[in-house]
N, C-alpha and C positions, 0 to 999 in steps of 0.2 A: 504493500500500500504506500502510495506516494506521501511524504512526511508531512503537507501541507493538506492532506484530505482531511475531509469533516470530519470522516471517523475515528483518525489517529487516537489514541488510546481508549475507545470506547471497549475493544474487545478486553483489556482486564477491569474495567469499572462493571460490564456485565459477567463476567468469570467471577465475581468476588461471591456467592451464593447461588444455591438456581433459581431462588425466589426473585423478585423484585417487587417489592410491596407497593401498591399504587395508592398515594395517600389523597384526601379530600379534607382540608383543614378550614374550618368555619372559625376556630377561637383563636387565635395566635394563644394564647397560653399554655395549648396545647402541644403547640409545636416542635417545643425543646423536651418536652417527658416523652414525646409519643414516640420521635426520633431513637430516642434514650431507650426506649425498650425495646423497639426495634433491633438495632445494632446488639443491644444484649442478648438477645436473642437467636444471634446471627445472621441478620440481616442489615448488612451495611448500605448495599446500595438505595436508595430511597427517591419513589419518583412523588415528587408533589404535582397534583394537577392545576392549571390553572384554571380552573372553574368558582375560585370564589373569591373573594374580595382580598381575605388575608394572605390567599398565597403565594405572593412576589415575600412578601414580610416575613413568611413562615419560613420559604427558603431562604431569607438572611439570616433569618434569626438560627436555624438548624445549621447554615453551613459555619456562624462564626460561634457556634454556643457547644457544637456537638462534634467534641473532637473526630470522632474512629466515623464519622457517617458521609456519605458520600453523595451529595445530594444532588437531583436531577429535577426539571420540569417536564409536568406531561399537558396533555391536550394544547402542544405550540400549534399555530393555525397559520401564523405567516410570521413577517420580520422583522416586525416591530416587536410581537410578543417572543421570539427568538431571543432580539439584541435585549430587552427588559428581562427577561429571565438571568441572561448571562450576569449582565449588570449585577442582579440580586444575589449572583453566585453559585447560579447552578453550573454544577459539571459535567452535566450531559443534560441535552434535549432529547424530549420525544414527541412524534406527532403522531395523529392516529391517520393522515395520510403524509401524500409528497409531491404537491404542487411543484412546477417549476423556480416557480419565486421563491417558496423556503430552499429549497436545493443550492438555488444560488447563492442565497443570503445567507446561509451555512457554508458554501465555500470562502464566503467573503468573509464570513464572520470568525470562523475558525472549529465554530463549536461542536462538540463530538456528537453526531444529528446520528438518532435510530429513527428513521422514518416508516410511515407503516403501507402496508402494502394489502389487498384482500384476495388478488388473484395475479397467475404466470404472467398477464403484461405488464401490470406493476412493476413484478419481480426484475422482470427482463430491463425495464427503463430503470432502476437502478443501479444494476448489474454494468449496464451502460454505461455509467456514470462512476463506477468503479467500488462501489458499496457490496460491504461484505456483510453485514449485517442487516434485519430487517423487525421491524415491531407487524407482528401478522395479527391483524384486526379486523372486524371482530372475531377471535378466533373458532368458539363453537359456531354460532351462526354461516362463518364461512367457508366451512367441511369439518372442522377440529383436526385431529391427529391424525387422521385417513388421510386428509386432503395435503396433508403437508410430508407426509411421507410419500404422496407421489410427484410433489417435486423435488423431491432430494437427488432422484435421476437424473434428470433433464437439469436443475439447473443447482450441480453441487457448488457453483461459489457462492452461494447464501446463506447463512444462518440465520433461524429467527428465532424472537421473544414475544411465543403466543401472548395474546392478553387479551379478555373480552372472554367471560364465562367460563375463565379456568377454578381448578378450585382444588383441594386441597386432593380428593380423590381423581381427581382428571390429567392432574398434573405428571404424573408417572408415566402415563402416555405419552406424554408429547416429550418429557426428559428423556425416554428409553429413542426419542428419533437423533439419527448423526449430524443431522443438519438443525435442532434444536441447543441454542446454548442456553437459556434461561426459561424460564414465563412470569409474567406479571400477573399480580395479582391481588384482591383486596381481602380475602377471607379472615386472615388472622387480625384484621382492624371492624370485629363487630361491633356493631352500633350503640348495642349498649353495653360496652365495656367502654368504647370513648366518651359516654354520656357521663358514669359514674367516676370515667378518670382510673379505670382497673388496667395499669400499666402493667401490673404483676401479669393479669391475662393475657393483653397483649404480646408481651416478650416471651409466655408460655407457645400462645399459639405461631410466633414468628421461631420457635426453636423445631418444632415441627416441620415446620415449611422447609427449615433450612438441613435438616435431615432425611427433607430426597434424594438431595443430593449422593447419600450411603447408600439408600433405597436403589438409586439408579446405576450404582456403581461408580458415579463421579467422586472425584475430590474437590472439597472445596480451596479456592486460594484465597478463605477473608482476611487471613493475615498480613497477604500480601499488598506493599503500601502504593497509591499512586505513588505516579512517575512526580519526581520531585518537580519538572518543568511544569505539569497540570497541577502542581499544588501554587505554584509562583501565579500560574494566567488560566482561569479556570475555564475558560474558552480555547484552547487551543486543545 
């Protein structure tokens, strides 16, 4: 991969667990415990979505409060929310698609972009474009694990991080494919266990998720630390 592409070090920010917990943050005060049990739990990488008000804020607050966590923006839609994520200190983007304009604006920008993809031309314009990784969305809806085990044929420079109706039992699936590096997912952030503020549950149920990884025969690399360069310029 060319040193200046989007994705430069996105493949060990998604190698650090198989999980990637897809967050929805309404309270900013939540944001540094919820992080916090996460990562104890063994889930470092963390995608916060922007869907709500507080979460440009949540991502600052978790990327400068929450040492071991690695934090990411999800539902980016174009380049404005792109360059405003990075700003806030996220280390990787994700989009649930991949217009032309965020592709750019991630070449221009630097930022490590998992863009999503729902079918082979997707894949293929990609691919084109020299990306090795992909966010497959939504992923039950658009075949699950069937459907992505038979592009791993046809088109093995991709990997993806199912996300959209994965879940604790489903997940095994799509980790047992070659061409799966991760899956996102929100299960272990029940509803009302963020209500109560039951972080103990949380980091219970993110130690599980992070224990497919054994289930599937993978090893995890959480320990292993970003690249000192993505710790100086979180956008490259």
């Amino acid at each position: 991969m060319n040193k200046n592409h989007p994705q430069r070090g996105l493949e060990a920010i998604l190698d650090r667990a198989p999980v990637v917990p897809v967050v929805v943050i309404e309270n900013l005060a939540d944001a540094a415990p919820l992080a916090r049990a996460l990562v104890s739990g063994g889930l470092s990488a963390i995608e916060v979505t922007l869907r709500t008000k507080a979460a440009l804020e949540a991502i600052r607050i978790i990327a400068s409060e929450v040492e071991d966590a690695v934090v990411g923006a999800g539902t980016v839609l174009n380049p404005r929310q792109l360059d405003a994520a990075c700003e806030a200190g996220a280390r990787f983007v994700v989009s649930p698609g991949a217009t032309g304009a965020l592709l750019d604006a991630a070449t221009q920008n630097g930022a490590p972009l998992l863009p999503g993809i729902a079918n082979a031309s997707e894949a293929m314009t990609l691919i084109a474009r020299g990306y090795r990784f992909a966010k497959f969305f939504p992923a039950e809806p658009a075949g699950g694990a069937s459907y992505l085990k038979a592009l791993s044929s046809p088109l093995p420079q991709l990997r993806f991080c199912p996300t959209g109706g994965v879940t604790l039992e489903r997940a095994p699936a799509y980790l047992a494919l070659p061409n799966v590096i991760c899956v996102g997912g929100s299960w272990m952030l029940k509803p009302e266990a963020i209500a109560r503020r039951d972080w103990a549950a949380v980091a219970a149920a993110s130690r599980l998720a992070a224990q497919l990884g054994k289930v599937c025969g993978r090893t995890s690399v959480q320990a292993a630390p970003v690249a000192e360069a993505d710790r100086r310029h979180p956008a490259t």
